[in-house]
Every structure is written in structure tokens, then in C-alpha cells.
N, C-alpha and C positions, 0 to 999 in steps of 0.2 A: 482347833488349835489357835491360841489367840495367840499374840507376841508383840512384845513390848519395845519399842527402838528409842535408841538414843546413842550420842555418841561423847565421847568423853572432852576433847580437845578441838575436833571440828576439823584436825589436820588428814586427810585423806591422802595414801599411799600405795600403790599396787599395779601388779598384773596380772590382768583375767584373761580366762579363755572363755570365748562369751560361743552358745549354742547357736549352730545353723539357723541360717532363715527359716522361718517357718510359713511365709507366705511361695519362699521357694522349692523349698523342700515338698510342698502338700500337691504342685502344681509338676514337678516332675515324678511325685511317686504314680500321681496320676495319669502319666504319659510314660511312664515306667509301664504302668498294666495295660495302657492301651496298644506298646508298639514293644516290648521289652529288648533284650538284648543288648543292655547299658546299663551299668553300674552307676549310685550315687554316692557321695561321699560328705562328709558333714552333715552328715544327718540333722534337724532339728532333733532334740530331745523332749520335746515338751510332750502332754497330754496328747493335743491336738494332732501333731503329726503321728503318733503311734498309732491313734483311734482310728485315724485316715489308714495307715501300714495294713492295721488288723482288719478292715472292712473290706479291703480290696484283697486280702486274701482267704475271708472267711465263703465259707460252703453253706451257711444258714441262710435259712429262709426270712428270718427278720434280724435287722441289721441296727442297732441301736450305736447312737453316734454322741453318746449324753449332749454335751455343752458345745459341739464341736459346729461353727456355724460354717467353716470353710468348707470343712467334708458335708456337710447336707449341700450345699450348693453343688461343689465337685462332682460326687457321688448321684445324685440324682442325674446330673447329665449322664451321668459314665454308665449308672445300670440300667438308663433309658436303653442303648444301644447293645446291650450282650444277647442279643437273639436267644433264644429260647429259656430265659435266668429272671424266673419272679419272684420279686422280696417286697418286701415291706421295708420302709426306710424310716427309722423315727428317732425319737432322742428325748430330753427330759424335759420340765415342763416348762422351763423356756421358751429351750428352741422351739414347742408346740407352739409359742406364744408369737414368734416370727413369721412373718410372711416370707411365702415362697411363690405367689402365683401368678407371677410374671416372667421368672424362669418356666416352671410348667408351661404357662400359654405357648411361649416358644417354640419348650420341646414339641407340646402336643401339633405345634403349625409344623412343625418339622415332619411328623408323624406317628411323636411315642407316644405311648398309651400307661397313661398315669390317670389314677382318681387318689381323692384325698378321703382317708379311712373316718377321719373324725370331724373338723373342719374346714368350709371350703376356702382355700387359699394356705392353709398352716400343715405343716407336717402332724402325725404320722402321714405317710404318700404309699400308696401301691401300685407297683409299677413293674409293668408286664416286658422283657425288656425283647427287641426287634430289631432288625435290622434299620437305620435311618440313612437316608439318603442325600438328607443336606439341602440346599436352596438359600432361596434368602428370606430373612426373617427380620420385622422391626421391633424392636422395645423402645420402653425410654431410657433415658440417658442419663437422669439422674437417682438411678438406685445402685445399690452396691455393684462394683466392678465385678466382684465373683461370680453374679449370674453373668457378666461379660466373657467373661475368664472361662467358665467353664462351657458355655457354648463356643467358646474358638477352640478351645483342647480338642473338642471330637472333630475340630473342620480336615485335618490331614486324613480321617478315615473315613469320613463320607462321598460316595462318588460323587454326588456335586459340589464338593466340597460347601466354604459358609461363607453367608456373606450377610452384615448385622447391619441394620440402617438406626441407627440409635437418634432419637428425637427429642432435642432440649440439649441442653448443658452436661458434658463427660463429667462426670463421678472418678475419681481416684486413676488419672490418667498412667500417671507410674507403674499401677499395676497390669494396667493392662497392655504398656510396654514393655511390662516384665514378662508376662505371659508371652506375648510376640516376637521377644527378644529369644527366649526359649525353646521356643518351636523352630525359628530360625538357626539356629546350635544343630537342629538336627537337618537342616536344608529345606524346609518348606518354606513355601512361596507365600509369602502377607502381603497385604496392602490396606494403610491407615492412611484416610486423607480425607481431612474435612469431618463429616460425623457417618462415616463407612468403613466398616473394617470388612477385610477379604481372606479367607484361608482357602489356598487351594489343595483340593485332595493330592496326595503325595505317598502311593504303596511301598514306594523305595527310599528308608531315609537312613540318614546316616547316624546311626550306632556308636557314641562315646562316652566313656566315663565321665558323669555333672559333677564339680565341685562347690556345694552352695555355698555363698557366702555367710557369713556370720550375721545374725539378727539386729537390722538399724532400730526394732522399734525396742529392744533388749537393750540395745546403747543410750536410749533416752533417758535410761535411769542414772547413767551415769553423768550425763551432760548434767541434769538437774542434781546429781550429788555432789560435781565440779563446782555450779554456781552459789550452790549455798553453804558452800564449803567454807574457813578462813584462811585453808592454802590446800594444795591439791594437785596430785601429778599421777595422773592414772596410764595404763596404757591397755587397750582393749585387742583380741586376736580373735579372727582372723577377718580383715575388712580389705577395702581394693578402691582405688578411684574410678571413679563412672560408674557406680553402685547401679543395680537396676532398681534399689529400692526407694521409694518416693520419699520412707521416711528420712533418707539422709540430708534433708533439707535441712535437719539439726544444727549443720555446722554453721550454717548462716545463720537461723533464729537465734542461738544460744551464743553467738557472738555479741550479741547486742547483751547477755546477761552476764558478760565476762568471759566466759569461756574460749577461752584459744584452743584450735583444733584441728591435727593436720595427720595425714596419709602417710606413711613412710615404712614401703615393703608392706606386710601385711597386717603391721598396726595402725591402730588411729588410736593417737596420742590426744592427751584432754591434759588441760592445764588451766588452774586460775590465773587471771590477771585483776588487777586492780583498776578498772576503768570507773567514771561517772555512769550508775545507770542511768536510766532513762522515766522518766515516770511514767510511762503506758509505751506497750506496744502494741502493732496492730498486725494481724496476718490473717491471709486466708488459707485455712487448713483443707479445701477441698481435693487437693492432692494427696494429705496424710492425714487423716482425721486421729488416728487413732495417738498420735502422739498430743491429742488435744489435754487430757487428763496432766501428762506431765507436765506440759508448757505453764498449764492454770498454776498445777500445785505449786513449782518452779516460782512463778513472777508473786503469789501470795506471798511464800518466803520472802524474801527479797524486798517486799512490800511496793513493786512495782503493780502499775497495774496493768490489765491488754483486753484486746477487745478482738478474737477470735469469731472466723466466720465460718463456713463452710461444713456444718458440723452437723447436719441434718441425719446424717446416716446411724450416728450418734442415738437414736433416740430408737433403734430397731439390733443392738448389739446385745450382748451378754445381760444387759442392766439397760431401762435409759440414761446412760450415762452423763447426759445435761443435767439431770434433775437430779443424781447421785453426788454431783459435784456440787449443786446449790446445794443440796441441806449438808454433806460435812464440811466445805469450803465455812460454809455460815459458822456452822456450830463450834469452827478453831477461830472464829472472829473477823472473819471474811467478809466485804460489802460485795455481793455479786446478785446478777441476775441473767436468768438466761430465756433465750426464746427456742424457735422448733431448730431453731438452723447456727443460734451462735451465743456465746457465752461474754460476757461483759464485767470485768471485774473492776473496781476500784480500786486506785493507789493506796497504800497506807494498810490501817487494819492492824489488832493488837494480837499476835499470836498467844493462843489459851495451850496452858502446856495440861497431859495427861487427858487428853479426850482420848474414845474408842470409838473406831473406825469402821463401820461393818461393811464386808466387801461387794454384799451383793451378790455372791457367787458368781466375780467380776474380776478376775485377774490383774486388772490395767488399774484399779481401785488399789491394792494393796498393791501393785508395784508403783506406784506413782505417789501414795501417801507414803511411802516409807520414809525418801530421801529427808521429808520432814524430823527425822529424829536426830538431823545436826541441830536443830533449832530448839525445838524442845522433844521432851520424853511423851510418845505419840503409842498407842496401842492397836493393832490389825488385826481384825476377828478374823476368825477363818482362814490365818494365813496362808494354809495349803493351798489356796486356791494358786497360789504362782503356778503350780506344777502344770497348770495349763498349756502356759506357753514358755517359761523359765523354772524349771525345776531347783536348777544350784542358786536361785537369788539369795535365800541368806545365807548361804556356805559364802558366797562370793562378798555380800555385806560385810561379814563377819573380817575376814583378809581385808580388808578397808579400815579396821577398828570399831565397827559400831558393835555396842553391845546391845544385844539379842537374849529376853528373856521369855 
């Protein structure tokens, strides 16, 4: 399905109801199956979190996760540990295309007993799944947080409980005091300090209904539909202050591109202002990487320029997303270039209307190109690909005024 955007006036008006986290949602369903006896509420609606829902409750022997890179993380921790439940764990050919053999080595120092069916270090993985006993384990520190994330979910069930000595520079810290913040809701014992995280095992925990909050990397689209707006008054539901999500750094970056942005009860309100931008900005995204797509498309618009760092993780996602953003950034008339770890755009740049967009079977690709169609009339191959992590994006467009062909 391809689809066509643009918008008639450029005036942006609405309120949405924007779908649960889905980095929080994936990590309590997963602690749903490991301890149950607590309700979640606000579900994500995306792909991603139902593939996660359906795998922890399916009875097969092989377990197919298509495009879902959280749940192979998750997932491989969770059915290392179900004593006597062997599967095969795989997904399409991407994810075969991702490394996972640094979580594995882990597990396997832990005790589980995994081999890889096809290639060494990439899923498909067959995994025999045992009792695990916990200890302490080192990785490094700069790969995705999810292998962090998911080795501290099993630390409250193993009797030694875990303890991660990570070496080098933390990757995506927010998440992984999302993850600790969570655990702790049910009363387990953590400790993060310095580059050592602690989970103590904990048989008794406390039982209550989760309500996730609403998806911050889901509101990116709107900060960047705010800024390239010519007026704009949106209000987004259901959000909270002290987010545990990293990507809410938004309200800071996207201040500097006009966007005014505040908290009140359980909206976050977005509004244009009419400030001088800036002609470059500069940040390091190793806290939220994944908001990097929108930042880029955002300051193109705009014809600011920025010089984004932290972005290495970037080149092992859905897509290599660095290199998906040099050739369409280019090809709408973009000066950029990027290397393994960060993206560099130039001021300026003449926007080319009616290019198509292909997403790469890339979600963050079509939700991040869209907001381009205040600017000019822009085209998204594949746009189903949202359903990934935002299924209502253009229902939700559409109540905005853009038309969608």
C-alpha cells in the first residue's frame, strides 16, 4: 500500500489518543508470564507488542517473531529459563540478519543452552529451556539495552539472583531504568551504580495492576508535525511527568525547533511558536536513538541543519537506518552524510516535492517521512508498515487535516 501525503493549509488542529508504550508494554508482558497475578492496562496496540502477547502464550514448538526485534531479545531470555519447553525461536529475514550473540554468550555463562540453527551468532536459535540459577555475568555496554533489559527481567527468578558488569560506555540508559523502575513497582531489590547493575532474587512480590504510559517515540511525530507546521495546537493522551521514557527528551530538542510543550493532568500539549531557529543543532542521541529519524527529517524541513551522535545502534535495527536516511534525505534534496555512529546534515537544502519514499520494512522510515507532507506532496511505499508500532497513524493524520491518498 503506497500513500500519498500532503496537507492543504499547513494549519494543524486536534486530539489524539496516542497507544501505550510499547517499550513498556513488551517488558511488563514479559514479567506478566514470568511472575503473573497482575493486570496491564494500556496496552500497546502495535504489531510488535501482540507478537510479543501471542508468543508467550503459544504451546508451539517453533515460535516465529517476524520483524519483532524486542521480543527476540525478551523471548530468548524468557524461554532460556522454562525448564523442560524447547522451541526454536526465529523471525523473517532480517531479524535473521541481526546479531544476537552477545545476549546468548550470557545466557549460555548463565547456564542455558542455546545453539544457533542457521548462523553463528543470528537467529533462527534453539533453545532447550532449564532451570537458570543467576550469578554474575559481563557484556559490553555499548549494544542495545534489550539484551540488558532482558537479562535483568529473569534476575527476581533466579536464586542467585543477577548481577551485569557491563564494559565501555551504557547504551540507551533510560531504558534500562525503565526496566528497573518496573521491577521495582513490584518490590524487588536493584542496584545500578557506576557500570554494575544488581537484581536480587525476590519469590514474593507484590501483585498490582501496570498502567503504561502512552508511547513518547509515537509523540515524535507530532513534535515534528508541530514544527513544520504554519500554526498548530495539538493535544496528545495519555502522558505523565517523570516519564520513564528516554525518548521524552523531545520536549527539550524540539524547543529549540519552535515547539512549545508542557504536561498538564494526562495531556502533553504541543504548540507552535514563532521563534528565530537556529542553523544547526547538535545532540547526542545515545539515550534515544530511535527518535533520530524524526529529529533528521524535522531540521531538513525546516532547513536547519544538526549533527546527531550517538547512533550506532542505528545501523543493526529494522533497516540500517543511517544509510536509509542518506539516500532519501538526498534524494528530497538534502546535503547529508553519515558515518557508523552519527548523521551530519547541512543547513539549507531545496525541498524536491512528489519523490517516493520506500520504507525498508522500517516503520520509523514512514512515520518520520510523513510529517514532510505539510511541506510538499511526499509518497510512503509500504505504508502498512506503521502497524508495527502505530497502527492508527493515518486515522490519527487524517483528524490533523492531512490528506491521505
Amino acid at each position: 500500500m503506497n500513500l500519498t501525503i500532503a496537507h492543504p493549509n499547513g494549519h494543524c488542529k486536534g486530539i489524539l489518543q496516542i497507544t501505550g508504550s510499547k517499550s513498556e508494554t513488551n517488558r511488563l508482558l514479559l514479567l506478566q508470564a514470568l511472575f503473573s497475578g497482575f493486570e496491564v492496562e494500556n496496552k500497546s496496540n502495535s504489531d510488535d507488542s501482540k507478537v510479543m502477547e501471542a508468543a508467550l502464550k503459544s504451546e508451539e514448538s517453533t515460535i516465529d517473531i517476524h520483524h519483532a526485534g524486542t521480543a527476540m531479545r525478551f523471548l530468548t531470555a524468557f524461554f532460556s529459563h522454562q525448564e523442560g519447553r524447547d522451541i526454536i525461536l526465529t523471525g523473517s529475514k532480517r531479524m535473521q540478519e541481526r546479531p544476537i550473540k552477545i545476549l546468548v554468550d550470557a545466557l549460555r555463562y548463565l547456564g542455558a543452552s542455546i545453539s544457533y540453527v542457521k548462523n553463528e551468532g543470528y537467529p533462527p536459535l534453539k533453545i532447550e529451556g532449564k532451570i537458570i540459577k543467576g550469578g554474575k555475568v559481563t557484556l559490553p555496554a555499548d549494544v542495545s539495552s534489550q539484551y540488558i533489559s532482558a537479562l535483568l527481567m529473569l534476575g527476581p527468578t533466579l536464586e542467585q539472583g543477577i548481577t551485569l558488569s557491563l564494559e565501555g560506555k551504557i547504551t540507551s540508559v533510560p531504558y534500562i531504568q525503565m526496566t528497573l523502575s518496573l521491577l521495582k513497582n513490584f518490590g524487588v531489590s536493584t542496584h545500578f551504580e557506576g557500570n554494575v547493575i544488581q537484581v536480587d532474587f525476590q519469590p514474593n512480590l507484590l501483585r498490582k495492576t501496570q498502567v503504561v504510559e502512552s508511547d513518547w517515540s509515537s509523540a515524535s511525530y507530532f513534535f515534528s508535525i508541530v514544527a513544520l507546521s504554519n500554526s498548530a495546537s495539538i493535544e496528545l493522551r495519555s502522558y505523565k511527568k517523570n516519564s520513564l521514557q528516554g525518548d521524552a527528551i523531545l520536549m527539550d530538542i524540539y524547543r529549540l525547533l519552535g515547539v512549545e510543550s508542557y504536561i498538564e493532568g494526562h495531556s502533553l500539549f504541543l504548540t507552535k511558536k514563532d521563534v528565530k531557529l537556529p542553523e544547526r543543532i547538535r545532540w547526542d542521541l545515545t539515550t534515544a536513538p530511535d527518535i533520530a529519524q524524526t529529529i533528521a527529517v524535522s531540521c531538513f524541513g525546516l532547513g536547519v541543519g544538526c549533527d546527531l551522535e550517538g547512533l550506532h545502534t542505528l545501523k543493526i535495527k529494522e533497516t540500517d537506518r543511517l544509510e536509509a536516511l542518506n539516500t532519501e534525505l538526498s534524494k528530497i534534496g538534502a546535503k547529508i552524510k553519515v558515518t557508523e555512529k552519527s548523521l551530519h546534515l547541512a543547513p539549507g537544502g531545496s525541498l524536491k516535492p512528489n519523490c517516493s519514499i520506500p520504507t525498508y520494512n522500517d516503520h520509523r522510515m514512514a512515520l518520520a517521512f510523513a510529517p514532510l507532507g505539510l511541506k510538499i506532496p511526499i509518497t510512503i511505499e509500504e505504508a502498512d508498515v506503521v502497524s508495527k508500532s502505530y497502527p492508527d497513524y493515518w486515522t490519527d493524520l487524517k483528524i490533523l487535516n492531512f490528506n491521505i491518498l
